[in-house]
Structures are given as structure tokens and as C-alpha cells.
C-alpha positions in Angstrom: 101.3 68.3 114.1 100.4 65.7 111.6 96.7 65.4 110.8 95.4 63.8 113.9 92.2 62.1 112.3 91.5 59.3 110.6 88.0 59.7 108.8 85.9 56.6 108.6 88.2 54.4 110.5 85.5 52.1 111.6 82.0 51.1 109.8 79.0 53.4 110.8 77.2 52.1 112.8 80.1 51.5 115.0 80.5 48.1 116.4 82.4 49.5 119.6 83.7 45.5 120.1 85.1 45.7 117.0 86.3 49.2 118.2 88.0 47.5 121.1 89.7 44.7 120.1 91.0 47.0 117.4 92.6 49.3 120.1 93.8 46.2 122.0 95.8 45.1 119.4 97.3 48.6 118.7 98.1 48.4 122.9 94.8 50.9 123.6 92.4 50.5 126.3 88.7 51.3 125.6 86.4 53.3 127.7 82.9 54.3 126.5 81.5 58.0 127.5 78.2 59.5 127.1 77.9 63.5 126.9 74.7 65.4 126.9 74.6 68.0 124.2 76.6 70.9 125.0 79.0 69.1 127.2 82.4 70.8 127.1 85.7 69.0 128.8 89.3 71.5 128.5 92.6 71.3 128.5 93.6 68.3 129.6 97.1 66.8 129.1 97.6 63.0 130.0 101.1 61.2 129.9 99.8 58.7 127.2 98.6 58.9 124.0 95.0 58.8 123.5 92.6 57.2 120.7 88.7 59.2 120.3 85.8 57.6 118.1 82.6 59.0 118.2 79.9 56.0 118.0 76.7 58.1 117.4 77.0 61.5 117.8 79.4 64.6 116.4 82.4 66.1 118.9 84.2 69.0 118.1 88.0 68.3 119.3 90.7 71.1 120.2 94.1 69.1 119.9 97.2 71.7 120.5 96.2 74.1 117.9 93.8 72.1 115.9 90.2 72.2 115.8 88.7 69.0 114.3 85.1 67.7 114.6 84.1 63.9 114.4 81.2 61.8 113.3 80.6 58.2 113.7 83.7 56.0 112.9 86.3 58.4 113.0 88.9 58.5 114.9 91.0 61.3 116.2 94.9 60.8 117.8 95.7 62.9 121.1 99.7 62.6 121.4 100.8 62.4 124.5 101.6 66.1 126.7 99.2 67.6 124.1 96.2 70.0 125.5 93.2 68.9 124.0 89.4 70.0 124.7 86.4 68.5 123.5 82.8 69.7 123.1 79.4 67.4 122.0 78.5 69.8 119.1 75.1 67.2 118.5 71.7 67.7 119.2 71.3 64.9 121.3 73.6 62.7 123.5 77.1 61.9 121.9 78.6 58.6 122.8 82.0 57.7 121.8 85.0 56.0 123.3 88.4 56.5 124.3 91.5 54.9 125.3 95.3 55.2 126.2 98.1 53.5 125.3 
């Protein structure tokens, strides 16, 4: 798989407006989340592609065989039929947001 992250994608702090009408014209919707520390969602497969950015926070991304972790403004790919996990790897709360295609 092709390195699924683009680092620094967005401006920290992340504007998560800016966020979504950047994944609206790419063809993305945008959904914000909130995990408490610790938080862990696995394997999941969707039928869509899938954009991640973290706005404040770190989360720690399992994508097919790759472990990557993100930071505000990054933002990770999910092809479609892939399993991915996530985990908040912060301290605190992690917000970020996601979208399909």
C-alpha cells in the first residue's frame, strides 16, 4: 500500500470548515468524532474510501498492515475494503473527523 498519510495537510490549529469544504470538493463527507483517551475502534471495512484528520489530539491508525499515528492536521487515507483500527493514543480527548467518498 502506498503511504496512506499526508502529514500537515491542514494548518494546526485545524479549522475543521476549512477541513470540510476541502473534502467536499475532493467528493468527501465530513463527520466530527470525539474519543476519550484510550478509546479503541477495530477492524472495520466500509465499501468507500475514507479520509481521517485529527483536529486536537494524537490517534494511532492500523490500516491493512500499517501502523501510523496522527497529530493535528494530518491526514490519513483508508481505501476502500481495507481493515483499519484506530486507537486515541492522547492524554486527553481526541477530536478528529472523518468522511467517505
Amino acid at each position: 500500500m502506498a503511504q496512506p498519510v499526508a502529514r500537515r495537510r491542514f494548518t494546526a490549529p485545524v479549522d475543521p470548515a476549512a477541513v470540510r469544504r476541502d473534502w467536499r470538493e475532493r467528493g468527501y463527507s465530513c463527520i466530527r468524532f470525539t474519543d476519550p483517551p484510550g478509546r479503541a475502534w477495530n477492524d472495520f471495512v466500509h465499501d468507500t474510501n475514507e479520509l481521517v484528520t485529527v483536529v486536537e489530539g494524537r490517534l494511532r491508525f492500523t490500516i491493512g498492515a500499517e501502523t501510523v499515528e496522527l497529530g493535528p492536521g494530518d491526514e490519513a487515507l483508508i481505501p476502500r475494503g481495507v481493515v483499519h483500527s484506530v486507537l486515541n493514543i492522547n492524554d486527553a480527548t481526541t477530536h478528529w473527523l472523518y468522511g467517505y467518498d
